[in-house]
VOTORRO-146554 format. One record per atom (N, C-alpha, C): z, y, x; residue in three letters; atom name. Coordinates in nm, 4 decimals, always signed. Layout:
       c3       c2       c1 rest atom
        Z        Y        X  ALA   CA
...
% end
This chain:
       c3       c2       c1 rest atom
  +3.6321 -14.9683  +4.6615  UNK    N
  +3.7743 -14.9557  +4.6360  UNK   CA
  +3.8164 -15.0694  +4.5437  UNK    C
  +3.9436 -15.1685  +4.5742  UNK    N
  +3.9696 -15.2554  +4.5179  UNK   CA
  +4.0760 -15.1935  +4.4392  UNK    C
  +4.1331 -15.2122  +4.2644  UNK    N
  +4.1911 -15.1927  +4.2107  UNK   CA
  +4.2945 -15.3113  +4.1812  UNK    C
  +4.4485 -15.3211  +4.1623  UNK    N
  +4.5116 -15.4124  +4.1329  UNK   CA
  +4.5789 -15.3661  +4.0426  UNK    C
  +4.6392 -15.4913  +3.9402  UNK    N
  +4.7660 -15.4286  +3.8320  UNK   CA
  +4.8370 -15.5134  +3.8941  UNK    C
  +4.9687 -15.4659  +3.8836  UNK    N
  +5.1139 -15.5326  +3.8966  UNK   CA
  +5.2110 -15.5238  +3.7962  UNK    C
  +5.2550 -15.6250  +3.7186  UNK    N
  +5.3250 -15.6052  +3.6483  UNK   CA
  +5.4554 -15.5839  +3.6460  UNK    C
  +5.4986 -15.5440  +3.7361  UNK    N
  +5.6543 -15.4856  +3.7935  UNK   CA
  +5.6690 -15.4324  +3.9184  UNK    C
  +5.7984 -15.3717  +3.9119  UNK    N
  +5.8043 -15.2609  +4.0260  UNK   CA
  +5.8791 -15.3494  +4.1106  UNK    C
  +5.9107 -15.4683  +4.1468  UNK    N
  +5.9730 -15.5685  +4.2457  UNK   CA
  +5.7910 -15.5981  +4.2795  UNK    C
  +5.7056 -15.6038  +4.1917  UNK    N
  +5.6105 -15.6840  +4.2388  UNK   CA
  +5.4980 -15.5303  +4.3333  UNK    C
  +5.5228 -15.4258  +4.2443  UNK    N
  +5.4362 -15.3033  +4.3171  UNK   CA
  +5.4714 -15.3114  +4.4966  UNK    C
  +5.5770 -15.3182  +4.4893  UNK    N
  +5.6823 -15.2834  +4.6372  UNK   CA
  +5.6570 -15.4073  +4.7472  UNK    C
  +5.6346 -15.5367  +4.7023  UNK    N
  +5.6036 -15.6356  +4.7820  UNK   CA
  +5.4043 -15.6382  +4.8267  UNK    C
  +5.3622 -15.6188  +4.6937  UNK    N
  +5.1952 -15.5512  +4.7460  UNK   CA
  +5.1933 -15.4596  +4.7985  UNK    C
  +5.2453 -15.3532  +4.7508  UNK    N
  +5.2069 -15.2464  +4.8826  UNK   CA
  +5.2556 -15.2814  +5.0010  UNK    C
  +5.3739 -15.3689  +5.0508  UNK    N
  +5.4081 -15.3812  +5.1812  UNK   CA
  +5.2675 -15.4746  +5.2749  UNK    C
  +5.2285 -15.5378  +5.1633  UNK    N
  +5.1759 -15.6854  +5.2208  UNK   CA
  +5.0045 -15.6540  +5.2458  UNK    C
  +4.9676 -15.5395  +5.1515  UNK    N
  +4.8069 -15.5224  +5.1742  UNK   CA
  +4.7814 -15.3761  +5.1670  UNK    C
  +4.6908 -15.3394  +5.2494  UNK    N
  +4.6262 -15.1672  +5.2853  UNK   CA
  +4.6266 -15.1092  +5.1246  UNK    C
  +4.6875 -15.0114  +5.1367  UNK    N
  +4.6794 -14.9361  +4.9908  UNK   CA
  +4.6839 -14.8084  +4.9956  UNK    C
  +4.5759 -14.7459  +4.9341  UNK    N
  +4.5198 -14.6469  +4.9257  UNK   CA
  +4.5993 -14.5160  +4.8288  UNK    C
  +4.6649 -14.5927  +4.7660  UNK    N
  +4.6840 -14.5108  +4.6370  UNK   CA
  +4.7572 -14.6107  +4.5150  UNK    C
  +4.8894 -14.5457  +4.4850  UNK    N
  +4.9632 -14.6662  +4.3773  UNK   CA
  +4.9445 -14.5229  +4.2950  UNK    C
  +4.9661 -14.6216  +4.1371  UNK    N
  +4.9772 -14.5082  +4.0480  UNK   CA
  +5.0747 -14.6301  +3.9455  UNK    C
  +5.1539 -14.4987  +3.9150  UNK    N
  +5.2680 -14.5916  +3.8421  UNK   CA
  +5.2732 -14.5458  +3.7656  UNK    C
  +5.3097 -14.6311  +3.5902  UNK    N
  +5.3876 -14.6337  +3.4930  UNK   CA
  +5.5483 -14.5904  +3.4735  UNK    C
  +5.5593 -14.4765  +3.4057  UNK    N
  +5.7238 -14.4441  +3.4008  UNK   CA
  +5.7908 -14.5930  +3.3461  UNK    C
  +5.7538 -14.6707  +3.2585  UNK    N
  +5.7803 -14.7615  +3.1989  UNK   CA
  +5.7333 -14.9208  +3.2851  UNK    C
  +5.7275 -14.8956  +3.4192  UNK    N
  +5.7109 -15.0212  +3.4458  UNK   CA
  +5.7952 -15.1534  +3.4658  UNK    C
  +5.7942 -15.2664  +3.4550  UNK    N
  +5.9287 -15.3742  +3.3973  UNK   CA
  +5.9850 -15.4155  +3.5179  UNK    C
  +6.0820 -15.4540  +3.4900  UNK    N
  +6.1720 -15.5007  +3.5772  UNK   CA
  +6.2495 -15.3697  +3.7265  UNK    C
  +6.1771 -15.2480  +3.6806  UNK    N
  +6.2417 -15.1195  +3.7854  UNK   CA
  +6.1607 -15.0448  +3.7598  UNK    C
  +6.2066 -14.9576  +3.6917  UNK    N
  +6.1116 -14.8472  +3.6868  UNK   CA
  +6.0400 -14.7722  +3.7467  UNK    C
  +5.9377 -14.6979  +3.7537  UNK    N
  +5.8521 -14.5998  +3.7947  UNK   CA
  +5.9414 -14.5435  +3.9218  UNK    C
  +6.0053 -14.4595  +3.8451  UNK    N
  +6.1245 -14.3481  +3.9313  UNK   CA
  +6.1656 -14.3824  +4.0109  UNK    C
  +6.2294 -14.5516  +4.0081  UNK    N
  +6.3390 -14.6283  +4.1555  UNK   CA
  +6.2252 -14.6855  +4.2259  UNK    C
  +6.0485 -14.7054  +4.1865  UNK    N
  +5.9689 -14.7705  +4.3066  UNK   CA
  +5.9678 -14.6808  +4.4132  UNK    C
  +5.8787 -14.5736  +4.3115  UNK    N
  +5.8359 -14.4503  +4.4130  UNK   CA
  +5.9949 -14.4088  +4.5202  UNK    C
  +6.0692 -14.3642  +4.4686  UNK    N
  +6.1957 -14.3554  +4.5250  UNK   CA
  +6.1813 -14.4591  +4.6353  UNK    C
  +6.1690 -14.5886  +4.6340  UNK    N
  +6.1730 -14.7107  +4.7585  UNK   CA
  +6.1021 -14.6898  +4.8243  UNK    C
  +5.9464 -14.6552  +4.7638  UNK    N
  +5.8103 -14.6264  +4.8751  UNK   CA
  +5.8648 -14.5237  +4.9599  UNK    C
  +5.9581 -14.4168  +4.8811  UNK    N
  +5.9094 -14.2963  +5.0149  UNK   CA
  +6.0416 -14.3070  +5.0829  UNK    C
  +6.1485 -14.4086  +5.0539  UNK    N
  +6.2770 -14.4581  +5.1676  UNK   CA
  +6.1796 -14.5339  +5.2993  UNK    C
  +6.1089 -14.6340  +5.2044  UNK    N
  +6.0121 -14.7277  +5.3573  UNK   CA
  +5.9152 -14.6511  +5.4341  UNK    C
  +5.8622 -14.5390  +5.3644  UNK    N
  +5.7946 -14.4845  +5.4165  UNK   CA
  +5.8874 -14.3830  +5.5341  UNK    C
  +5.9734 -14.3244  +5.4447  UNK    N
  +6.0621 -14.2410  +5.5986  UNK   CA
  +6.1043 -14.3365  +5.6954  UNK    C
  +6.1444 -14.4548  +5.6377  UNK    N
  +6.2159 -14.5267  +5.7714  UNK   CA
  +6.1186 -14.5758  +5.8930  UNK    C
  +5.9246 -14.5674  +5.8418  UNK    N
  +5.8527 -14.6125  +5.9217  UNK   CA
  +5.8488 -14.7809  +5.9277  UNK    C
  +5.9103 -14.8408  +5.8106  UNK    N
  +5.8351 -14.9295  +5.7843  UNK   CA
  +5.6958 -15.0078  +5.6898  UNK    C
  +5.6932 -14.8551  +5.6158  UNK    N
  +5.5328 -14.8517  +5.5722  UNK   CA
  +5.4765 -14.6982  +5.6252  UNK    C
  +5.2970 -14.7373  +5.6092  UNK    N
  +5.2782 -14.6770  +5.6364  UNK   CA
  +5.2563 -14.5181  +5.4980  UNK    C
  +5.1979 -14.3943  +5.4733  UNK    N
  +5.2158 -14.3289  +5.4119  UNK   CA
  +5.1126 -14.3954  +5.2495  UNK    C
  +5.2066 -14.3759  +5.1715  UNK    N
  +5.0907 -14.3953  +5.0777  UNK   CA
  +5.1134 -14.2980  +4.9210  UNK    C
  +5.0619 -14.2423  +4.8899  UNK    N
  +5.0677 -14.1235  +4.7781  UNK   CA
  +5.1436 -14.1941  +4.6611  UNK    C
  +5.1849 -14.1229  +4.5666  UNK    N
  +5.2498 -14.2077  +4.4432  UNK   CA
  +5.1520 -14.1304  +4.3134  UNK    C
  +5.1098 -14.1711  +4.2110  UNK    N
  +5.1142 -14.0889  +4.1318  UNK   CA
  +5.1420 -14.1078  +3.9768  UNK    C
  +5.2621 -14.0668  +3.9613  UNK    N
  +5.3768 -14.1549  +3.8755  UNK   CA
  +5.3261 -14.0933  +3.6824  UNK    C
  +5.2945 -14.2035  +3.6021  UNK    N
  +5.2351 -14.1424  +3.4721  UNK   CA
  +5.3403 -14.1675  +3.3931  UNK    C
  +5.3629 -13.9952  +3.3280  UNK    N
  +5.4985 -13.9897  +3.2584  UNK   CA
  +5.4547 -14.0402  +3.1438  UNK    C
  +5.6034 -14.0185  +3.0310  UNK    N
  +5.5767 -14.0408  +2.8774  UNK   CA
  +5.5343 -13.8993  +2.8108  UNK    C
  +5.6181 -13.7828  +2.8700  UNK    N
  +5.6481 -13.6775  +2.7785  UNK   CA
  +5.6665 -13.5795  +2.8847  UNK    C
  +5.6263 -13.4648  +2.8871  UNK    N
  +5.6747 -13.3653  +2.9553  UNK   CA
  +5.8658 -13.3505  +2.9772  UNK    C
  +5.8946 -13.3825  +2.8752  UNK    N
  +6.0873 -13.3749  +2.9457  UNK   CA
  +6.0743 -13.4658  +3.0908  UNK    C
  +6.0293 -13.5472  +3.1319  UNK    N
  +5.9961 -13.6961  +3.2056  UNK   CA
  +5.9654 -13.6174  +3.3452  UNK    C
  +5.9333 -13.4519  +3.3433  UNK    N
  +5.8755 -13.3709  +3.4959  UNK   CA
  +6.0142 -13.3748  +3.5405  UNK    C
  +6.1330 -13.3333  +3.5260  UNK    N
  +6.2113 -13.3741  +3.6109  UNK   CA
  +6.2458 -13.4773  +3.6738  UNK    C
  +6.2411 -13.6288  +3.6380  UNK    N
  +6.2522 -13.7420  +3.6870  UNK   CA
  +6.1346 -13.7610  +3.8077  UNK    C
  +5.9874 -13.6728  +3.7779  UNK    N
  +5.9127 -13.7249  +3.8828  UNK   CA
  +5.9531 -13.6000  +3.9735  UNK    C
  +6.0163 -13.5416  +3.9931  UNK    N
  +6.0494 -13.4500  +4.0813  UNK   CA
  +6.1389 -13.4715  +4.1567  UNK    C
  +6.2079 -13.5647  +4.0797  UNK    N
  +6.3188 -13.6306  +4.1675  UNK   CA
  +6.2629 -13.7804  +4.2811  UNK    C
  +6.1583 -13.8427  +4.1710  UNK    N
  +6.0655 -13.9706  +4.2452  UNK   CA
  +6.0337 -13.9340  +4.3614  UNK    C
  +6.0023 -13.8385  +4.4217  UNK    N
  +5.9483 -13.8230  +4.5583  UNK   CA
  +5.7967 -13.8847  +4.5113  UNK    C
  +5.7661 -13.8801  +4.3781  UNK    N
  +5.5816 -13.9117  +4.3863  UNK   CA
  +5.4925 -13.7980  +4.4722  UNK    C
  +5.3802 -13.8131  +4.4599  UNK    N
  +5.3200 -13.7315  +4.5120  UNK   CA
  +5.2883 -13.6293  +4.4097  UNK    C
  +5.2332 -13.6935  +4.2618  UNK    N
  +5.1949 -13.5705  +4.1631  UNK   CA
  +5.2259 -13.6865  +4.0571  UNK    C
  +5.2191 -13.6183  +3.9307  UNK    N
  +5.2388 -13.6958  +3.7678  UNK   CA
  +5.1656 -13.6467  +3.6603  UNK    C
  +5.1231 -13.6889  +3.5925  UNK    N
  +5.0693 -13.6670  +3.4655  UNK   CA
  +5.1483 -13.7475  +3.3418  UNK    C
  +5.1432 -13.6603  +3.2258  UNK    N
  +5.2271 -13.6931  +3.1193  UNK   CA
  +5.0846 -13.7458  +3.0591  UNK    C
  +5.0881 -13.8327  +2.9553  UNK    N
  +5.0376 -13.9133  +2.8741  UNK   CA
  +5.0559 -13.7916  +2.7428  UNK    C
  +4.9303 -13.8638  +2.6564  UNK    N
  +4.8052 -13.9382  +2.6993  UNK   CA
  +4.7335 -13.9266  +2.7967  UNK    C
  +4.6844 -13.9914  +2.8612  UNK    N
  +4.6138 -13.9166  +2.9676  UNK   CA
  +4.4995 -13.8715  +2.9494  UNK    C
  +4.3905 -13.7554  +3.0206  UNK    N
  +4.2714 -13.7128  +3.0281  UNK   CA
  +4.2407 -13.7983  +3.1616  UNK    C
  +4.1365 -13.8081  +3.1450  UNK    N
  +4.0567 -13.9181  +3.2251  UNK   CA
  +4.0048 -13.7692  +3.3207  UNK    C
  +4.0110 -13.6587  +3.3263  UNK    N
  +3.9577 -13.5473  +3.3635  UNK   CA
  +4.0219 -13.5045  +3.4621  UNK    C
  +4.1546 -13.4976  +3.4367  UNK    N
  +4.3256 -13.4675  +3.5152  UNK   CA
  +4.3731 -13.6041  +3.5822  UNK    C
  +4.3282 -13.7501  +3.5407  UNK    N
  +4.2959 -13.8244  +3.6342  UNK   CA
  +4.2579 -13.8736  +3.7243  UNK    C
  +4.1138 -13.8501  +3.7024  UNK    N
  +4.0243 -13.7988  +3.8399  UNK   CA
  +4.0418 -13.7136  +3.9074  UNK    C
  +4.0876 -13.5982  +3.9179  UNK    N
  +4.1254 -13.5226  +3.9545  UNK   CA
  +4.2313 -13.5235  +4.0592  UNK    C
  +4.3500 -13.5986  +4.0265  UNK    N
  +4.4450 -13.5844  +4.0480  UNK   CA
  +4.4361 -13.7294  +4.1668  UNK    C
  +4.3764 -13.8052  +4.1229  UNK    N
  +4.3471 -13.9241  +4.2277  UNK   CA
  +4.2391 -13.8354  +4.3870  UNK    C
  +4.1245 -13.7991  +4.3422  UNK    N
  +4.0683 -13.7579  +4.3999  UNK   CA
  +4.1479 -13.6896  +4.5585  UNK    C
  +4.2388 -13.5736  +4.4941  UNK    N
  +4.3065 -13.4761  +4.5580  UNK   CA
  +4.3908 -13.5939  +4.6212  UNK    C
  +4.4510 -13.6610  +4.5818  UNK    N
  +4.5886 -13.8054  +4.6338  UNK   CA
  +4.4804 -13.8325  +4.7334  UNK    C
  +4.3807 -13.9059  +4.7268  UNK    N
  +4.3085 -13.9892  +4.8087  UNK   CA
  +4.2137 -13.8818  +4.9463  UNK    C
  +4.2106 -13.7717  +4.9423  UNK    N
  +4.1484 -13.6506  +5.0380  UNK   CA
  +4.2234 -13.6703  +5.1530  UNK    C
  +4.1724 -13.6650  +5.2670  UNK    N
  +4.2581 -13.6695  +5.3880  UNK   CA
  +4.3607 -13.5214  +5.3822  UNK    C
  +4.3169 -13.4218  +5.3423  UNK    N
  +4.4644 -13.3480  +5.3469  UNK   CA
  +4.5877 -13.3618  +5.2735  UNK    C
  +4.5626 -13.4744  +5.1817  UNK    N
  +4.6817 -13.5000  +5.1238  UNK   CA
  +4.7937 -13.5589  +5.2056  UNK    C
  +4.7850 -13.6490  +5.2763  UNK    N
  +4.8841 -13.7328  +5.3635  UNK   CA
  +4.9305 -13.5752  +5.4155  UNK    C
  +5.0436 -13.6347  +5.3907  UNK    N
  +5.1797 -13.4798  +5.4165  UNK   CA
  +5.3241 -13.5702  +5.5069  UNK    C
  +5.3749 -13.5306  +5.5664  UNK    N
  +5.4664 -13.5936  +5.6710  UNK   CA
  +5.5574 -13.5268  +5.5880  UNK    C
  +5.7231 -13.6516  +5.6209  UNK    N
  +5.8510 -13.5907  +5.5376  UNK   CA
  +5.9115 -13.4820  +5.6068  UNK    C
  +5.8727 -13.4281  +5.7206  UNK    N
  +5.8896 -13.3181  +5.8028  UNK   CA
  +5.9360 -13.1692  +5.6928  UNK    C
  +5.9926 -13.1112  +5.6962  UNK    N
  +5.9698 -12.9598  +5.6362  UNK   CA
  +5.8578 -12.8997  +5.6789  UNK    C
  +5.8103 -12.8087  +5.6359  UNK    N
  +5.6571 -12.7556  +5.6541  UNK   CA
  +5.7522 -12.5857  +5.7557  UNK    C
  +5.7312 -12.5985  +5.8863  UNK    N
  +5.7973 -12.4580  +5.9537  UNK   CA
  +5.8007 -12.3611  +5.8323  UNK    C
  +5.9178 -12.2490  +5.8679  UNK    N
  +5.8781 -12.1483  +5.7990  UNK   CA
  +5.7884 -12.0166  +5.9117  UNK    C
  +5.6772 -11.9848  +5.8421  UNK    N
  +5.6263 -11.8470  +5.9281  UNK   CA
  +5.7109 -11.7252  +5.9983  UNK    C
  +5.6670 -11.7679  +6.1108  UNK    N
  +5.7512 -11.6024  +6.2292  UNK   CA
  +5.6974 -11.4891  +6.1798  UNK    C
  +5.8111 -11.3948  +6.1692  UNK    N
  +5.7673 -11.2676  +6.1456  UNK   CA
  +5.6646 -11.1990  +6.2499  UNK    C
  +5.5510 -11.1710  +6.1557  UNK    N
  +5.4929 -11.0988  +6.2453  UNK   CA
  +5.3772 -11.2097  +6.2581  UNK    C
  +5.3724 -11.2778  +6.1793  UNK    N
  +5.2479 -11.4290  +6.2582  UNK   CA
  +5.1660 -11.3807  +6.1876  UNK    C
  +5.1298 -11.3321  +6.1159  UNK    N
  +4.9990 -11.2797  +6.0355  UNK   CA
  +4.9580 -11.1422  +6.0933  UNK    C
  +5.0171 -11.0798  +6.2358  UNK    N
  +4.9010 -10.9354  +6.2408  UNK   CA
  +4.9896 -10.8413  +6.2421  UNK    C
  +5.1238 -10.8542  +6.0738  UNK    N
  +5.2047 -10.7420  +6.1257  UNK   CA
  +5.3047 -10.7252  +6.1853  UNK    C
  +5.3551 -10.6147  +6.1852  UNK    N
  +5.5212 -10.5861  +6.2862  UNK   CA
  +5.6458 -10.5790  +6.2381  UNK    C
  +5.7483 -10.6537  +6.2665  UNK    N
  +5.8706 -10.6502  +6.2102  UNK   CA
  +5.9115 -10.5714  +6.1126  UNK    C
  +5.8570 -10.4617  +6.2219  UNK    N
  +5.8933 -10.3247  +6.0991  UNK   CA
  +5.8262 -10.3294  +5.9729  UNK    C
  +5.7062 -10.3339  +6.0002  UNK    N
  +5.6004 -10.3330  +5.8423  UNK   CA
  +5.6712 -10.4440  +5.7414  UNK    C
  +5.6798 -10.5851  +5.7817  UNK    N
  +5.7561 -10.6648  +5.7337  UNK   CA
  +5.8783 -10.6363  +5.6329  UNK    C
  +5.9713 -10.5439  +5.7153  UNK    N
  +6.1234 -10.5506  +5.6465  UNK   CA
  +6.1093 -10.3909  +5.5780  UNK    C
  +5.9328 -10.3193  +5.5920  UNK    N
  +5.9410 -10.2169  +5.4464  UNK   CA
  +5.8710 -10.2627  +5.3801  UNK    C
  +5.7774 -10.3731  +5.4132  UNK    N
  +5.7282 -10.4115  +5.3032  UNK   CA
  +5.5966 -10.3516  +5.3413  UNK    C
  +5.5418 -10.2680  +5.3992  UNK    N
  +5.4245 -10.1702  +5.4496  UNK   CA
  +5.3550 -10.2336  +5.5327  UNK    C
  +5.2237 -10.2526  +5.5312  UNK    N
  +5.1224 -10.2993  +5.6450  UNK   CA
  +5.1395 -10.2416  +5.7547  UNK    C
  +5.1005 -10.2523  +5.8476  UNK    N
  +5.0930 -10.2316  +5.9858  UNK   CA
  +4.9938 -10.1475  +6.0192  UNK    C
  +4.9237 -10.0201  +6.0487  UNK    N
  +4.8002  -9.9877  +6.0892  UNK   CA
  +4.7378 -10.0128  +6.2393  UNK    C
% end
């Protein structure tokens, strides 16, 4: 696995277009565009299908900072300092083939797709 730094988010957005990337992990504080407006770009190019999928995983300052990555469209975030523990971790899970997730909505389940019957369903009661 090759690792790169980029020192800006004009410069993150032109590498990831230009070479196979596995996995960006961004700085809330990165120069020239922040964290929040890359990831935000990755997952516009990524819906439009001019890149291909690639995980974000955006490193806050402070816990107030979880709403902004919720809004990033990252994949996951960690607030600083970081644990090298919740790092690994958190890369690991990014980099697993079940992570790649399509911007699709995930269906919602038909009643009744698990076994029981409408009825059991809308009392709340199993099915025998």
């Amino acid at each position: 696995m090759q690792v790169r730094r980029i020192g800006s988010g004009r410069g993150v957005l032109a590498d990831v277009k230009a070479t196979e990337t596995d996995l960006v992990i961004l700085d809330l504080q990165i120069g020239s565009m922040g964290g929040v407006a890359v990831s935000i770009q990755l997952a516009q190019e990524i819906q439009a299908g001019r890149l291909d999928h690639v995980p974000v995983l955006l490193l806050l300052d402070r816990d107030a900072d979880k709403y902004l990555a919720s809004i990033s469209r990252s994949a996951d975030s960690i607030v600083k300092p970081i644990d090298v523990f919740e790092l690994r971790s958190a890369t690991t899970a990014l980099l697993s083939p079940q992570a790649e997730v399509s911007d699709e909505p995930e269906p919602e389940p038909e009643p009744g797709s698990d076994g029981q019957s409408d009825d059991a369903l809308a009392s709340g009661e199993p099915s025998q």
